[in-house]
N, C-alpha and C positions, 0 to 999 in steps of 0.2 A: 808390091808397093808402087812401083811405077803406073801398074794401072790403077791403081785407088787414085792417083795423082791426077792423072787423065781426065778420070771419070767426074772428079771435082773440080777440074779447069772447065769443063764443057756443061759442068749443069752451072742452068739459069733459072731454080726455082726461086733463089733467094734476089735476085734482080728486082723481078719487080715489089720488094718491100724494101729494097735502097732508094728507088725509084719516088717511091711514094713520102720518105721520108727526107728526102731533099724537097718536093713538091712541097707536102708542108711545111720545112724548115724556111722558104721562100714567102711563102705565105703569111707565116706568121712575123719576117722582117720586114716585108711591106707592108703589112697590118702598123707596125710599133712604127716606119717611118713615116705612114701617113697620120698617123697620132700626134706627130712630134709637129709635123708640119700645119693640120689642124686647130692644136691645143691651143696657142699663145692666139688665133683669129677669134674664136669661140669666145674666149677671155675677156676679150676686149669688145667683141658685141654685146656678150653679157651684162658688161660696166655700164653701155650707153645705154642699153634697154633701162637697166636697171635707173641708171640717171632723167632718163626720159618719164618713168612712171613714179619718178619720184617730186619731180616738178612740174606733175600734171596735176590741175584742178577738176575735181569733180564735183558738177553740177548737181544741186539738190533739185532744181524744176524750178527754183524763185524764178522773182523777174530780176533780179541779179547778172544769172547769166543764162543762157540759154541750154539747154537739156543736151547731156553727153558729156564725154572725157573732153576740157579747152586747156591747154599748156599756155605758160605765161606766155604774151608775146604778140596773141592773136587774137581777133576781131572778137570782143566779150570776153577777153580771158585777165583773168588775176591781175 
């Protein structure tokens, strides 16, 4: 018994799949902290985009305004 005992203190086949499975467990909490850290930035660029193309005027060619996306505000715009 003592040597079974031995013989399983000194083997290191199962090592490297601890190894590998802290590796990933690492991986995947940086993954979800940079998600957390990200999300609410995204969010919020999202909103302004979306507000920007939402009070942008698009030209038909008239002589109205001149050809291309003009947001109010600007030289021929709405």
């Amino acid at each position: 018994m003592l040597r079974f005992l031995n013989q399983f203190k000194s083997d290191e086949a199962g090592a490297v799949t601890v190894d590998w499975v802290v590796l990933t467990a690492v991986v995947i909490g940086l993954s979800g902290a940079t998600y957390l850290v990200i999300s609410s930035s995204v969010d919020s660029m999202g909103g302004n985009i979306n507000g920007a193309m939402n009070s942008a005027v698009v030209s038909t060619g008239s002589n109205t305004a001149p050809s291309g996306i003009i947001t109010a505000g600007t030289a021929g715009g709405g």
